[in-house]
NULUMZA-48528 format. One record per residue: x, y, z of N, C-alpha, C, CB in turn; residue in three letters. Coordinates in steps of 0.1 Angstrom, whole numbers, plus 5000, padded with zeros to 4 digits. Glycine has a CB too. Layout:
# NULUMZA-48528
XYZXYZXYZXYZala/...
This chain:
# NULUMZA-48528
303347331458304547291452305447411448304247201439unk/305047551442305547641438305947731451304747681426unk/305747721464306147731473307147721480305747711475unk/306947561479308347491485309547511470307847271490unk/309247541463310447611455311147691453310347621447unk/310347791460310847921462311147951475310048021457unk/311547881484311947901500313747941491311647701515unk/314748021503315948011498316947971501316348071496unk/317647951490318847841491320047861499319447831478unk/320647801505321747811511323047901505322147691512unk/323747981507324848031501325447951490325648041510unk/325847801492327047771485326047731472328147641492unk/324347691479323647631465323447761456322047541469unk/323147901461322648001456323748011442322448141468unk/325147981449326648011439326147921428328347951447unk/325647821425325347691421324547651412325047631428unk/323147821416321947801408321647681403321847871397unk/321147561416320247491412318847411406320547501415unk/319047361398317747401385317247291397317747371361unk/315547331401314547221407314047151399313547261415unk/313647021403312446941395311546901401312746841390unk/310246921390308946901394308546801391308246971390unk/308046651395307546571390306146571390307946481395unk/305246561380303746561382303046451374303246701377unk/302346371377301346231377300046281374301246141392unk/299646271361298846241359298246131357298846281356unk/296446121362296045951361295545961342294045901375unk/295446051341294446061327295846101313292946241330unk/295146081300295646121294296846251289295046111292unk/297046261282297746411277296846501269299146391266unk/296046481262294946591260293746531271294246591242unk/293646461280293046531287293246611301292346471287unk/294146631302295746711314296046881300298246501315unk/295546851291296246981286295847131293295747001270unk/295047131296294347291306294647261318292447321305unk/294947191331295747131338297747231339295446971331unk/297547131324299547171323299447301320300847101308unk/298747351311298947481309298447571324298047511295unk/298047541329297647621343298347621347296847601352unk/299147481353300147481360301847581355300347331361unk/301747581342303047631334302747761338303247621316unk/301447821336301347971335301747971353299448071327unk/301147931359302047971376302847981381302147931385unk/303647881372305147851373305848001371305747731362unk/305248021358305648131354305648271359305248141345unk/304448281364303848421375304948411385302048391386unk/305648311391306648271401307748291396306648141405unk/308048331384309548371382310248181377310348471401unk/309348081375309947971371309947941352309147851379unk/310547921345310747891331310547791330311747921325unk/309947651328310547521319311447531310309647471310unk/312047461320313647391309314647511313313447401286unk/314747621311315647711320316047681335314947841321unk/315047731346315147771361314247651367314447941363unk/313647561358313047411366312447351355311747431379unk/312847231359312447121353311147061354313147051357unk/310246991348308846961354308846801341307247141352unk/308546711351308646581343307146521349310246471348unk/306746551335304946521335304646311333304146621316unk/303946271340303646141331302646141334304246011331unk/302046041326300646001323300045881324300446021311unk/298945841336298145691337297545701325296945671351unk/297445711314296145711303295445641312296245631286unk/294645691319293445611326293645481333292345581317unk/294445451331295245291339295345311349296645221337unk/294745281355295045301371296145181377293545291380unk/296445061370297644991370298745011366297644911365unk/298845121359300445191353300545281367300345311335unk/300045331376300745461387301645431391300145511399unk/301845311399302845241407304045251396302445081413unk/304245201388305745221376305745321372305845141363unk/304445461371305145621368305145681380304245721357unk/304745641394305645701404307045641405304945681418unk/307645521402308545461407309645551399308445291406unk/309445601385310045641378310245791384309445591366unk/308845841388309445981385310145951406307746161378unk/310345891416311545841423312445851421311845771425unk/312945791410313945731403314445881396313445601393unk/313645961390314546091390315046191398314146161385unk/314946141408315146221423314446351419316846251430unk/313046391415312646481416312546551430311746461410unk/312046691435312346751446310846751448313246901446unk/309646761444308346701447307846651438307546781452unk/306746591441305646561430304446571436305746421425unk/303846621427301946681428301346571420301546871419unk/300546511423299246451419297846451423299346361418unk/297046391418295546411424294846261430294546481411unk/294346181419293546091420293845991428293446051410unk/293245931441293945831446294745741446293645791448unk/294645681435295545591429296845641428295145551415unk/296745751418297945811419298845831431297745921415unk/298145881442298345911455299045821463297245941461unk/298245791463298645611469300245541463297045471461unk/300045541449300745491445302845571446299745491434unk/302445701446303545751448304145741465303445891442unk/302545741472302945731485304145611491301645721491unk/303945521481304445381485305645351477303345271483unk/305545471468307545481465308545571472307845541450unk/308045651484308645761487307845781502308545881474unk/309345811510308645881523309445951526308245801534unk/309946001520311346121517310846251510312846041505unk/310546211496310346331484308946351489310446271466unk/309246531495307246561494306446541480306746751497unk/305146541487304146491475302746551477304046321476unk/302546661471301646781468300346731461302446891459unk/299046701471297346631468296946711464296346571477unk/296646761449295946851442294646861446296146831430unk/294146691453292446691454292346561458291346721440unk/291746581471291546421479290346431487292846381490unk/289746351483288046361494288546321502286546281492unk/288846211509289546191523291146171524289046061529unk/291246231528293146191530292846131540294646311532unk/292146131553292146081567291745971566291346151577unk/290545961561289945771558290645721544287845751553unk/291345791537292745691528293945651538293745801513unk/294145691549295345701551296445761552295545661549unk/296345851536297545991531297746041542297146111521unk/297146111554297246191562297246111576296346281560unk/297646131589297246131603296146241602298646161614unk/296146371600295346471605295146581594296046511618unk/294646641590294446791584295346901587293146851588unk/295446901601296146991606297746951608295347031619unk/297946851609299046801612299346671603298946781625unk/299746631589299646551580300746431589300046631564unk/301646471590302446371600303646281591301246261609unk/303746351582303946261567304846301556302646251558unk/304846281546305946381536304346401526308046271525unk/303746401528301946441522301946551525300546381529unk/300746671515300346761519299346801513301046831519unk/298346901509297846941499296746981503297846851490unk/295446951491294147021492292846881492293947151477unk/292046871501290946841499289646851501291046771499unk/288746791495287346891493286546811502286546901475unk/287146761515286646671525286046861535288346531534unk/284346831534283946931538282246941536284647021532unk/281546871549280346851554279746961554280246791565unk/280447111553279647221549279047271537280247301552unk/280247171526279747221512278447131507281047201501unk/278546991513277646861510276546931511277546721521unk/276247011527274747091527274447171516274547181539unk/275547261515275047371507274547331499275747441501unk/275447271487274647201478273247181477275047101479unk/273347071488272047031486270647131491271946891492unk/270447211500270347351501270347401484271747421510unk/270747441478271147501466270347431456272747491463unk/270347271458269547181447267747221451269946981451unk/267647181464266347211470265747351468266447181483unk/266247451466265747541465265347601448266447611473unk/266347561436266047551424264747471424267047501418unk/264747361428263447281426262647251439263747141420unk/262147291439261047301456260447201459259847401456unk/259747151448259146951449259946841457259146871431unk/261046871451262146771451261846681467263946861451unk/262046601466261646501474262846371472259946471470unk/263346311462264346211463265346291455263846071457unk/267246251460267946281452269146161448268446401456unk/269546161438270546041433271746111438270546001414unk/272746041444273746061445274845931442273746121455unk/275446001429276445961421277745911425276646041414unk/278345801433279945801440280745641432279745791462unk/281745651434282145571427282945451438283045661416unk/282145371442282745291460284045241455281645111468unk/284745271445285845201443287045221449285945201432unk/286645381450287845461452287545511470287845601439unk/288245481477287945451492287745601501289145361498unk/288145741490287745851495286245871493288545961491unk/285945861489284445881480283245831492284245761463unk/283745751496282645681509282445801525283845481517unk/283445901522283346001532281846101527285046111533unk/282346151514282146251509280246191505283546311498unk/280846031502278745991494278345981513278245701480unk/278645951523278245971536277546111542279145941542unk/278746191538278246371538276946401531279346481530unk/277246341521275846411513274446361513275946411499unk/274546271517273246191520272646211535273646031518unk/273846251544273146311559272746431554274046341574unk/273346531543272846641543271446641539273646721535unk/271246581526269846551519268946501531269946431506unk/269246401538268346341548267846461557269146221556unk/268846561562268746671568267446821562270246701566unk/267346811553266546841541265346761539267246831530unk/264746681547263746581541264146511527262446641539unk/265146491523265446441507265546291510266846501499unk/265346241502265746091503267246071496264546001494unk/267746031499269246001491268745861484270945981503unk/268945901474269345741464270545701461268745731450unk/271245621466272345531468272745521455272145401476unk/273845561446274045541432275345511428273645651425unk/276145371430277245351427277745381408277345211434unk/278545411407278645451394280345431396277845631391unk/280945311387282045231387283245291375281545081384unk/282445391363283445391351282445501346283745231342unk/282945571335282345651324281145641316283145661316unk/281945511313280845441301279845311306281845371289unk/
């Protein structure tokens, strides 16, 4: 996102100093996004960007609703921000389906390819972009890494949440890996926190 901000402006816009805006979605709270914003502020900053001076950055918040995304993407639309960065599927999804114009920067997506967000990795095909941790090399390690702390090990639980339709890539990876390993994978849907 702090990229596509700093490409340069046209002559007449440079005369113009146009202040950019950032829209960013969060699914979760405001204390729990605080180390998040502050990360993001301090980069901005490393980049020569100020809040409220040299760019704008219009934060909102799912408090965990995953029924509120669709009305705080529609909104931050509705500010004609110049991108928006989010993470959580929902979120994703949800801005995806207000906008095919305004890029929209995946902080973290286990599949963009089996969500849909993407045609391809290499070639998103989309006003989509970003980072995800879709990667059958790390599944092994891991489990490599588990197995060798504990040498017995013989069954392992793996924790995924089927709700969320990236998660079915990434609980698939890890359970060939373990199986790969002689481990047993134990199938462990896990729906909420509490």
């Amino acid at each position: 996102a702090i990229g596509m901000l700093g490409a340069p402006l046209p002559a007449d816009a440079q005369q113009t100093a146009r202040v950019g805006r950032i829209g960013v979605l969060y699914s979760t709270t405001p204390a729990s996004a605080s180390q998040s914003v502050e990360v993001f502020s301090q980069r901005l900053r490393e980049h020569g960007y100020l809040e409220g001076q040299n760019i704008i950055v219009e934060r909102r918040y799912g408090e965990a609703k995953p029924e509120r995304m669709a009305e705080l993407a529609a909104e931050l639309v509705r500010l004609n921000v110049d991108v928006i960065v989010t993470s959580t599927y929902e979120a994703i999804a949800a801005v995806k389906q207000q906008t095919r114009t305004i890029p929209i920067v995946m902080v973290f997506s286990s599949d963009p390819i089996g969500t849909g967000f993407v045609a391809s990795l290499a070639r998103p095909g989309s006003n989509i972009t970003g980072l995800t941790s879709n990667s059958p090399e790390l599944s092994a390690k891991r489990m490599e890494l588990l197995k060798e702390v504990i040498p017995g090990l013989s069954r392992v639980a793996i924790m995924w949440n089927p709700d969320v339709r990236g998660n079915l890539l990434e609980y698939k990876e890890t359970a060939e890996a373990a199986r790969s390993l002689r481990l047993q994978p134990l199938r462990t849907p896990v729906r909420s926190a509490h």
